[in-house]
C-alpha positions in Angstrom: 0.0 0.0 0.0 1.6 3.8 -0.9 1.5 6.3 1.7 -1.2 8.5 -0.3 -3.6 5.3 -0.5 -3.0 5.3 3.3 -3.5 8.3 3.6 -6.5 8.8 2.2 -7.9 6.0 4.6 -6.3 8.0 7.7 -9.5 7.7 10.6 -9.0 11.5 10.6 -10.2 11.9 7.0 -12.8 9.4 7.2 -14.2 11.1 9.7 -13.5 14.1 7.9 -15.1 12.6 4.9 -18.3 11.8 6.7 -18.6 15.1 8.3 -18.7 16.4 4.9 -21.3 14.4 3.7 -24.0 15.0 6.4 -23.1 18.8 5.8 -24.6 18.1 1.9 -27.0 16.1 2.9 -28.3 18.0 5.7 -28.1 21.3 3.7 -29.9 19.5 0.6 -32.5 18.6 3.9 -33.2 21.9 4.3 -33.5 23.2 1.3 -36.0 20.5 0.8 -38.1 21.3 4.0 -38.3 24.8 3.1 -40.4 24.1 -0.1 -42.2 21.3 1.9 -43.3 24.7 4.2 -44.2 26.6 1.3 -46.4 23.4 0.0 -48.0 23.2 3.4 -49.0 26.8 3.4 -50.6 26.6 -0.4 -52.2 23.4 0.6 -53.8 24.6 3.7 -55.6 27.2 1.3 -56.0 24.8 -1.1 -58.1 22.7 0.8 -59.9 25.6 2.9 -58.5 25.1 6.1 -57.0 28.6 5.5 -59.1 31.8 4.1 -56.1 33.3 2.9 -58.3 37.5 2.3 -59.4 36.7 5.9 -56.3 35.7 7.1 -54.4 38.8 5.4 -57.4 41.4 5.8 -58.6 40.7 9.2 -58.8 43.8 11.1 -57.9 45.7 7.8 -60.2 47.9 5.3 -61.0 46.1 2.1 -59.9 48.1 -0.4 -58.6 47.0 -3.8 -54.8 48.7 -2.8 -54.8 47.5 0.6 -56.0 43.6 -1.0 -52.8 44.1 -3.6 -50.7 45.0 -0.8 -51.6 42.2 1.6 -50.9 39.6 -0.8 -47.8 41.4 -1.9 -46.7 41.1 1.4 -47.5 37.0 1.7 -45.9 36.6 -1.5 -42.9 38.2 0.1 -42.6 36.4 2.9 -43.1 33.3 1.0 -40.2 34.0 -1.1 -38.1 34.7 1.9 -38.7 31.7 3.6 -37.5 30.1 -0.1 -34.6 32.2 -0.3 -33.5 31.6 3.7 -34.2 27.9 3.8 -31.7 28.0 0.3 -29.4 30.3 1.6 -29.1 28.1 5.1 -28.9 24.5 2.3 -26.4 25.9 -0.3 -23.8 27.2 1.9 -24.1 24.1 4.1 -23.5 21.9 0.7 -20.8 24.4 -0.1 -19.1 23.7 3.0 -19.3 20.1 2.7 -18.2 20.4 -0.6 -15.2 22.3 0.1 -15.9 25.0 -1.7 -16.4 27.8 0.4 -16.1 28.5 4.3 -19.3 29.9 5.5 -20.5 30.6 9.3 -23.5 32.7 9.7 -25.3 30.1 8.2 -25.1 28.5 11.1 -26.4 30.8 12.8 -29.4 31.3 10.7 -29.6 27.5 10.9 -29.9 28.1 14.8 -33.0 30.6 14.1 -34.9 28.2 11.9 -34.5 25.6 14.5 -35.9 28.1 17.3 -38.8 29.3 14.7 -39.5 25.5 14.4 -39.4 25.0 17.8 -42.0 28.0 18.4 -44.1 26.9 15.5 -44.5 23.0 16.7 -46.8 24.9 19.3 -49.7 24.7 17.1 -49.7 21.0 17.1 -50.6 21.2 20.5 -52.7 24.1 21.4 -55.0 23.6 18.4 -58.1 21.1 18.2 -57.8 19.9 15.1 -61.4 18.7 13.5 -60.8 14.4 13.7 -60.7 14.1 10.0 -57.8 16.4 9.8 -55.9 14.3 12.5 -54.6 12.4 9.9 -52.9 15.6 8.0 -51.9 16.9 11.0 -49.9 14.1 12.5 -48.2 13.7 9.2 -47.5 17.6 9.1 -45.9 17.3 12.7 -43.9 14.2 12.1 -42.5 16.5 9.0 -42.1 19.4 11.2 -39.8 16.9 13.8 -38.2 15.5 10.9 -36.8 19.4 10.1 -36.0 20.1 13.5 -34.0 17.2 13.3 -32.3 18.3 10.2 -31.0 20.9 11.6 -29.7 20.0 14.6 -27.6 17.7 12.5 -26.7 20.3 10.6 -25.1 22.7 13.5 -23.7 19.8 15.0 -22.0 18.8 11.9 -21.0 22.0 11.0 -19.4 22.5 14.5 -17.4 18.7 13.8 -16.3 20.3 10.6 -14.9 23.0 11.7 -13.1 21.9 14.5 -11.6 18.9 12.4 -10.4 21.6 10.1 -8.9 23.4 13.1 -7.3 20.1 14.3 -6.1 19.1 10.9 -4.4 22.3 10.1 -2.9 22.0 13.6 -0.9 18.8 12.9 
């Protein structure tokens, strides 16, 4: 066996290795989970569980220029959560990749997971009508399943980074 065949097999960079691939994975997870909330929301109008002009004009005059800028608004803030949940994925594959050395999307990471956190309130609080129980334990299983994805995600971008610091070290 050559020494660059060993050490490519050196516990250090399989470590290393997997690290790397739970970063691409977990950043393609979360760029997956953000369309799946986008999906939820359009399907919860969809299927009427949502009044969407109640929802954005409650407490609000009903004008035509007031309707236009209420769903401007949601369409903003639907494209945001997009652009976050990509922004939070791509520099996480990026990272794994080795192509780039990011760190506030760790950070932002950290605020999804709290915002997930907060939002898995609804699960609980809400009395859901018994034939929507079915939707609803799939939504929150879903919602776990993100929560989950991120976690992995800080904590693998923390093992990264500190078996870059102890490689570069040695």
């Amino acid at each position: 066996m050559d020494a660059k065949s060993f050490e490519y097999n050196d516990k250090l960079d399989i470590h290393y290795r997997k690290v790397s691939n739970s970063l691409v994975v977990s950043g393609m997870g979360i760029i997956f989970f953000g369309l799946w909330s986008v999906i939820k929301v359009f399907t919860e109008i969809a299927f009427g569980q949502v009044n969407i002009t109640e929802f954005l004009m409650s407490g609000l005059e009903n004008t035509p220029r007031m309707r236009f800028l209420m769903f401007a608004l949601f369409a903003g803030v639907i494209l945001f959560v997009i652009i976050f949940h990509y922004y939070v994925g791509s520099c996480a594959i990026r990272v794994g990749t080795g192509k780039k050395r990011h760190y506030l999307y760790i950070a932002f990471a950290i605020i999804l997971l709290a915002v997930n956190i907060v939002g898995m309130e609804q699960y609980f609080s809400a009395d859901p009508a018994y034939s929507q129980i079915d939707v609803t334990i799939a939504s929150f299983l879903v919602d776990l399943a993100n929560c989950a994805t991120l976690i992995n995600l800080v904590i693998t971008s923390f093992l990264y980074y500190g078996l870059k610091k102890s490689a570069m070290e040695e």
